[in-house]
Each structure stands twice: as C-alpha cells, then as structure tokens.
N, C-alpha and C positions, 0 to 999 in steps of 0.2 A: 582561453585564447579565442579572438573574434578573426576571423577570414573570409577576403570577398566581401568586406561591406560594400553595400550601397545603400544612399541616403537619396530621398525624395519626396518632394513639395505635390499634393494633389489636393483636390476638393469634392467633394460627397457631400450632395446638398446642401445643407448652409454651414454647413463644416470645411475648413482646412485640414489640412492631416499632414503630418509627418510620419515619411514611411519609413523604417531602416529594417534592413534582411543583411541575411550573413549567414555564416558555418560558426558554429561554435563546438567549443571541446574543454575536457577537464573533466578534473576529480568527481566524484560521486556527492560528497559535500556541500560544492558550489549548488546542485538541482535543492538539496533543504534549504541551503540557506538562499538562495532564490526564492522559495518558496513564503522562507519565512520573517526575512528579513525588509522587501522588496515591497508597493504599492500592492504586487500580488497576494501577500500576506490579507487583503481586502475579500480577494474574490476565497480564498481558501479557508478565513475565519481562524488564522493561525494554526489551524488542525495540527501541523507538523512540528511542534512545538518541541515534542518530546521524542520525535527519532534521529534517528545520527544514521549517514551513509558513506560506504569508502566503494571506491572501484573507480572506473570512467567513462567518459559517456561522450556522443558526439551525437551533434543537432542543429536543424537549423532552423531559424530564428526571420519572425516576419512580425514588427511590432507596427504599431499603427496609434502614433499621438496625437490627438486632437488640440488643434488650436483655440480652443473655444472652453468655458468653462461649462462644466455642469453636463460634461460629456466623456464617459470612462474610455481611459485608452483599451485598445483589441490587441489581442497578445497568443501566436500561434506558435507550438514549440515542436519539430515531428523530429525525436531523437531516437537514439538508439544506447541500450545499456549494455556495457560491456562487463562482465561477473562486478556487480556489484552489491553490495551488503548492505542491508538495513536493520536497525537493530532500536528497538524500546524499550532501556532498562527497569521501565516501571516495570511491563511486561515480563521481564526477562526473557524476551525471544528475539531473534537475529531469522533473518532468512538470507543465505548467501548465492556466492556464484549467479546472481542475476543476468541475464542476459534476453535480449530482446527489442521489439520497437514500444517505442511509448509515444504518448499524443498528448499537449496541452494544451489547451485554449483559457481565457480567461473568462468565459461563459459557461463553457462546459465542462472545464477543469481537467480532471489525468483520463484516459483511457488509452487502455491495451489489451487486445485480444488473446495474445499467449503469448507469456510467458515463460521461461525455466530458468529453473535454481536450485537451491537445496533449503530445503527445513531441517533440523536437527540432522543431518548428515545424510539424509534420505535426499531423491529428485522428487522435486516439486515441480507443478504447475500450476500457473496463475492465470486469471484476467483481471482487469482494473475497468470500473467506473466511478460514474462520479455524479451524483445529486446533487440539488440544492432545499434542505429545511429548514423548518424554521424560521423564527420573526426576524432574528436578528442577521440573517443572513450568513454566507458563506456556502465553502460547496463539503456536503460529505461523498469522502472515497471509501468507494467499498471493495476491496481486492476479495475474491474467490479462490481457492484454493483446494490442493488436495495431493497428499504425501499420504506413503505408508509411516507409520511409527513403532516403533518400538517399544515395548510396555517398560523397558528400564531405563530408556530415557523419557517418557512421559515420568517414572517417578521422580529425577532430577527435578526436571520442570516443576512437579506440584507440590516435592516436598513431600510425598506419600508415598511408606514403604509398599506399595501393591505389588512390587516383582513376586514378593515372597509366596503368593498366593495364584499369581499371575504370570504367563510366559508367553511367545512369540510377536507379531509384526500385523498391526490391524491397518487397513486402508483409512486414512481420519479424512473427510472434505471440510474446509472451514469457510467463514465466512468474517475479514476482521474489518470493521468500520471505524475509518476514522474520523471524528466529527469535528467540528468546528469551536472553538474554546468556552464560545457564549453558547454551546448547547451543552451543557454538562452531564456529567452521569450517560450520555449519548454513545461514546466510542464504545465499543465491546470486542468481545472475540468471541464468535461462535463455532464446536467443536460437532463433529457427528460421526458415528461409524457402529458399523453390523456388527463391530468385534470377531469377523471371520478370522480365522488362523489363530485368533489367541485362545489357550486354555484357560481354564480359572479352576481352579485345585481348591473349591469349596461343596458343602453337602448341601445334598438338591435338598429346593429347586437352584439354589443358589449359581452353583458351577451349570460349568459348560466344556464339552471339548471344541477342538481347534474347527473343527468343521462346521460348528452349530454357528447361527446370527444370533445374535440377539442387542435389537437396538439401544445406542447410549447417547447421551447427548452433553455436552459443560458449555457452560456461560459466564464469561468475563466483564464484568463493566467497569469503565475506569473514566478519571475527568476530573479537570478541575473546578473546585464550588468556592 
C-alpha cells in the first residue's frame, strides 16, 4: 500500500526529473520481488534471485525519474523490518524474526547497521552492506553476522553426524555474500568460531573440553554458471 503520495516536476541541470515520495508498507515478499523483478533488478545484478521472504515492512519511498535518456533513475528506500524471514533453499538456511531499520539507494544498494533475529532458533545479530564488483556490474551485499549454534543443529544443516562425538553451543560469526548473477561462483557463506563451550569426545590431540578455543573455519560457494 502507497500513502501520502506526492508527485513533482523539477530540473537538475540539463535534466528534468520526476519526483514521487510516499509511505509504503507490505509483506516481506514485495522488498525480493522489488528487488528482483523491477529496473532495480539493474543496479542489484539479480543477486536475489534465489531467496524468498515473509514478514512486513514499512518505508518510505523518494524515486527520482529522469526525463532524459541515458540517465538512470535515483531510488532512496529508508524502511523498517518488522520479524521477517529470509530463507535460500539452495542454502537450506532461513534467518527469522527480522527486525530493524534498513536503507536502499540505488547506488549504494541495502545497508543496516543492526539488526535482530534468529538463525537456527538462536538470536542473531546483523549488519548489511553493499559493494559493487566486477565488469559486469551490479551491487554485492554482504550481511555480517553472529549467533551461538548448537552443534546438533549444525549436524541437520551439514548432514554430519558430529553430535556423536561432539556436544554444547559455540559462538559462530559469519559472513554471507550475495552476488550478482553475472559473477558466478561469487556468493558464499563464511562460517568461524573458537569452538568455546563445545566438547569433542576424541583422543588428543584431537579433542577438546568445553573451556579450550580452538579455531575452525567452513566455506560455502554457490551461483549460477
């Protein structure tokens, strides 16, 4: 739903422009498919291609259309998320309960300073920025992150019985990028953590008790070729 439009005729150097600002609101869905359906789907490189969101959101809205060819429309979005979910089934990961301020421009793309939600049923916190590489253009987001996890839901996730050997809740910080369609192999998910608080029930050097660090790292890369 769009409220408080207003629409206006200006000029910025040898430009006309069309202004239109407003309040917007809705589902958590319309912000992908904004993203990915819309001219914006330009400045993003498709990146969002493959995620899905539910919740809803409310923001407002300051586009800026050039009357003139060979001049990209300016597009400011300063929202706010209210629990909403994102989820990439390639992935198979969801982060829920979102909430927070987000920012998009169509130069500089998504940022948010903090975030909260949940990863795997833990609280999470975020931030969001947003790059641009590569030839072909578009912007990569890179959200920062960092949840405790649980080593028996890390085995869901990988598919690796590790409980059996493995027990309690490590601090994990990630790093997940989303890239742009025409940079392949580019999107990843970066995983890290000391392993504090989790045992491993193997013969040294191998194991550790719950007290000991010891640095781990996984890496995800994913894209279409």
């Amino acid at each position: 739903a769009v409220n408080n439009l207003q629409v206006e005729l200006s000029r910025d150097g040898n430009a006309d422009w069309i202004g239109i600002r407003g309040d917007i609101a809705g589902p958590g869905k319309d912000l992908i498919q904004l993203l990915n359906e819309t001219p914006l789907q330009d400045a993003t490189g498709a990146a969002f291609a493959d995620w899905r969101a539910t919740g809803s959101y409310n923001a407002e809205l300051d586009l800026k259309v050039p009357l003139v060819a060979g001049v990209k429309p300016e597009l400011v979005v300063k929202g706010r998320l209210s629990r909403v979910a994102i989820a990439n089934r390639k992935l198979d990961i969801a982060m829920t309960d979102i909430s927070g301020d987000l920012r998009f421009t169509s130069w500089r793309g998504l940022a948010a300073r903090r975030l909260k939600g949940r990863l795997w049923g833990e609280p999470l916190l975020a931030s969001v920025r947003s790059s641009r590489v590569g030839s072909a253009g578009g912007q990569t987001t890179i959200v920062e992150m960092s949840a405790p996890v649980a080593v028996d839901r890390l085995d869901r996730w990988l598919d690796v019985p590790a409980s059996a050997l493995a027990s309690g809740r490590a601090q994990v910080r990630g790093t997940l990028t989303i890239a742009p369609e025409a940079e392949p192999g580019a999107s990843r998910l970066v995983l890290r953590t000391d392993l504090e608080d989790v045992e491993l029930a193997l013969p040294a050097p191998f194991g550790k008790s719950a007290d000991q660090r010891r640095a781990r790292g996984l890496r995800l890369a994913w894209g279409r070729r």
